[in-house]
C-alpha positions as CSV (number, residue, x, y, z in Angstrom):
1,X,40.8,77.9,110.6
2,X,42.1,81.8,110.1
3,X,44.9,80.2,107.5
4,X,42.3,78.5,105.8
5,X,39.8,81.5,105.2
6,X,42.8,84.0,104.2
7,X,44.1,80.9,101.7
8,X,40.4,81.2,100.0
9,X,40.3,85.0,100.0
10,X,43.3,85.3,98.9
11,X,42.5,82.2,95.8
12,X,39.1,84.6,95.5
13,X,40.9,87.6,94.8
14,X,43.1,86.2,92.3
15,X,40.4,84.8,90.6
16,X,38.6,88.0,90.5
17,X,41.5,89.6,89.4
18,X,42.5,87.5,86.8
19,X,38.8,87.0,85.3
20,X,38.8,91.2,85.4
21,X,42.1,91.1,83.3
22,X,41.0,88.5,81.0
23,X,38.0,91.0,80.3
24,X,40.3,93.6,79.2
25,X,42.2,92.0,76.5
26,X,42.2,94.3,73.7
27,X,40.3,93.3,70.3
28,X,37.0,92.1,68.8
29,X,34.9,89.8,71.3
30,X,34.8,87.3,68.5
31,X,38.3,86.9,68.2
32,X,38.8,86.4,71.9
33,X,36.1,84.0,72.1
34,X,37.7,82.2,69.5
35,X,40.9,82.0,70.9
36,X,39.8,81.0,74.1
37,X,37.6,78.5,72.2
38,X,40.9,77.2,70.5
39,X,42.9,76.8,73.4
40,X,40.5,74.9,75.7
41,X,40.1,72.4,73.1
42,X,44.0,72.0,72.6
43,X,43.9,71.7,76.5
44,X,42.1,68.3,76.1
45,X,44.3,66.5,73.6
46,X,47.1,64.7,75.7
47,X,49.8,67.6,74.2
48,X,51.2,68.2,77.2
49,X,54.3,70.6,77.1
50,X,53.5,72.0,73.7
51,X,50.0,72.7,74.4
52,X,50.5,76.4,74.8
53,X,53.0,76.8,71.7
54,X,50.5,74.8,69.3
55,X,47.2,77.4,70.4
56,X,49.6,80.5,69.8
57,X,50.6,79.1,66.6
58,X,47.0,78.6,65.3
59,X,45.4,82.0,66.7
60,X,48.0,83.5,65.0
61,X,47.1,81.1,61.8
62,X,43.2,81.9,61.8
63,X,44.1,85.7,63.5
64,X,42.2,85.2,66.8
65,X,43.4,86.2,70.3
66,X,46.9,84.5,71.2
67,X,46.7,85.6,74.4
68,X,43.4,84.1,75.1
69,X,44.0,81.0,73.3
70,X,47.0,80.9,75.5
71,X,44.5,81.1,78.6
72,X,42.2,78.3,77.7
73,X,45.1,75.7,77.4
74,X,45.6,75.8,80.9
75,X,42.0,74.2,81.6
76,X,44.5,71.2,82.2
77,X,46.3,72.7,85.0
78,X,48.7,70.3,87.5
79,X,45.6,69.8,89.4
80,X,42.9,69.6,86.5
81,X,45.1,67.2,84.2
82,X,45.1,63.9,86.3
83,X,41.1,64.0,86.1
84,X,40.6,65.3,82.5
85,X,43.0,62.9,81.4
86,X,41.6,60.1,82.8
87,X,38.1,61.0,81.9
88,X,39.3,61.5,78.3
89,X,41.3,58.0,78.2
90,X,37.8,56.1,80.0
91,X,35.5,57.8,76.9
92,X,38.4,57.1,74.0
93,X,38.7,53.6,75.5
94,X,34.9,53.1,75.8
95,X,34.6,54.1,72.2
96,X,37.3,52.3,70.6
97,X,36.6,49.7,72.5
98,X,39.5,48.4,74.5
99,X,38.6,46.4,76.8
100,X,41.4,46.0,79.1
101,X,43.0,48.4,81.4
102,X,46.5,49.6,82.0
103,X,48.1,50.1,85.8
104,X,51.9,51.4,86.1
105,X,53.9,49.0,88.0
106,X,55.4,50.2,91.4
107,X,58.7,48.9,90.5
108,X,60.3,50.0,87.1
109,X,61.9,47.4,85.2
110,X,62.6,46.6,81.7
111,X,59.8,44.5,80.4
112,X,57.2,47.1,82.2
113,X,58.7,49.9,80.3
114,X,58.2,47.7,77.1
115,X,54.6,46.6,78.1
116,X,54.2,50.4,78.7
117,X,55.3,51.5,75.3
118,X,53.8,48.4,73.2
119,X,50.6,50.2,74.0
120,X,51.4,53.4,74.1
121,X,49.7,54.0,70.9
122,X,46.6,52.4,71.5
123,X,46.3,54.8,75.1
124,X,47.5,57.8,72.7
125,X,44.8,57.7,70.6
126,X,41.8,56.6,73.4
127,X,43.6,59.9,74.8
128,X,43.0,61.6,71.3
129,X,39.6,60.9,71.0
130,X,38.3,61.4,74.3
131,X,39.7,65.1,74.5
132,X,38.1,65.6,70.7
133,X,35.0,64.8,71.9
134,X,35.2,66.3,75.5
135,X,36.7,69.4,74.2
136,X,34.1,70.1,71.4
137,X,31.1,70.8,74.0
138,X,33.8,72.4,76.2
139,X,34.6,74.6,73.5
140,X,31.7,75.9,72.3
141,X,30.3,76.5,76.2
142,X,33.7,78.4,76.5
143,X,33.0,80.2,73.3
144,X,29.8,81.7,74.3
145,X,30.8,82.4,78.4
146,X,33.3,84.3,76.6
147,X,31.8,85.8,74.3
148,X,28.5,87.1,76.1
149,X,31.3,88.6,79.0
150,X,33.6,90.5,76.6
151,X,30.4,92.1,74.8
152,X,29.1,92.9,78.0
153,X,32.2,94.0,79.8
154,X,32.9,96.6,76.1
155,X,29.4,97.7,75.6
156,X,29.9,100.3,78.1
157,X,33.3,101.5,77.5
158,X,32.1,101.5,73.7
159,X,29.4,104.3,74.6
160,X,31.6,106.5,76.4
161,X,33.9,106.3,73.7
162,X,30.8,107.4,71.4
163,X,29.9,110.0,73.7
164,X,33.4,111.4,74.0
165,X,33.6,111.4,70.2
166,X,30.8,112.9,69.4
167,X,31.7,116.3,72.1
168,X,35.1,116.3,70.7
169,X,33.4,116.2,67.1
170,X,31.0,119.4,67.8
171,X,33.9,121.2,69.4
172,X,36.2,120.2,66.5
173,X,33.9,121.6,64.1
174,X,33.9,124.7,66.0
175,X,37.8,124.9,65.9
176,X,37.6,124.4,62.1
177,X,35.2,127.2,61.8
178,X,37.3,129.6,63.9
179,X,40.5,128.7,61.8
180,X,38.8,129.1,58.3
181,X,38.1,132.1,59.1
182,X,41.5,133.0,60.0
183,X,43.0,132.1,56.9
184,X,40.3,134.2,54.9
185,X,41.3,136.7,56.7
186,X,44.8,136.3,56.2
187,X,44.6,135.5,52.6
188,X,42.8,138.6,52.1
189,X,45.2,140.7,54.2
190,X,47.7,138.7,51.6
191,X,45.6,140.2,48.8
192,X,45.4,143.6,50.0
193,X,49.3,144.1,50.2
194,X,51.3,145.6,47.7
């Protein structure tokens, strides 16, 4: 019982710390939504093992957040990925209508590994299609969570910054004031001298 409530603190904490640093990446909350947007969908198509390396690639194509792009990939985590997969393969099947189901033998032989990849292509693409049109909602609902805690995590950091900006500019202008008036000094003490 006591292993069991320090195992969820210690799962709460990380989460908390990890959604904290994900509110400080650096940039416009636009382009972290985006990439976040971008790599959640990538994390629904069945690219496992390149998933991460194709959502760097396009943030960096469309200039949105890698690093956030590289976050939302791993919405098919070792735990997630057996469900979402098989969620995306029952809505690609339903919709291009295969009827039939596929079961891995317990025993590996040769015609089961050619059964397996006679059909691979046929369970690629009910894979393909069922992430495209899983990841589209969860997309654009990752998009806007995003976006909405970014804005709202910068807004205040944004009006110190203001603040701070606008003291250092009245106090700058005071500086510049005080050193004009050296060097009309000096330029006239220039003048005056033989």
């Amino acid at each position: 019982m006591v292993k069991t409530q320090k195992r969820y603190r210690y799962i709460n904490r990380s989460l908390k710390r990890f959604y904290e640093r994900f509110l400080s990446i650096r940039g416009r909350p636009r382009e972290i939504a985006l990439g976040l947007a971008l790599g959640i969908f990538i994390g629904m198509t069945p690219s496992v093992g390149i998933q991460m390396a194709i959502a760097v690639f396009m943030a960096a194509l469309f200039k949105w957040n890698k690093f956030s792009a590289a976050t939302g990939v791993w919405i098919t985590n070792p735990l997630s990925a057996p469900l979402i997969y098989s969620i995306n393969y029952l809505i690609g099947a339903r919709l291009l209508e295969i009827k039939r189901g596929y079961s891995l033998t317990p025993e590996i032989s040769v015609a089961g590994m050619s059964h397996m990849l006679h059909n691979a292509p046929e369970i690629f693409w009910a894979l393909v299609l069922g992430g495209v049109i899983l990841g589209l909602p969860l997309a654009m609902a990752g998009y806007y969570f995003c976006y909405s805690a970014i804005t709202r995590y910068q807004e205040p950091i944004k009006e110190t910054i203001a603040k701070q900006r606008e003291r250092l500019g009245i106090k700058g202008k005071i500086r510049r004031k005080k050193a004009n008036k050296k060097d009309s000094y000096s330029k006239a003490y220039q003048k005056s001298k033989p």
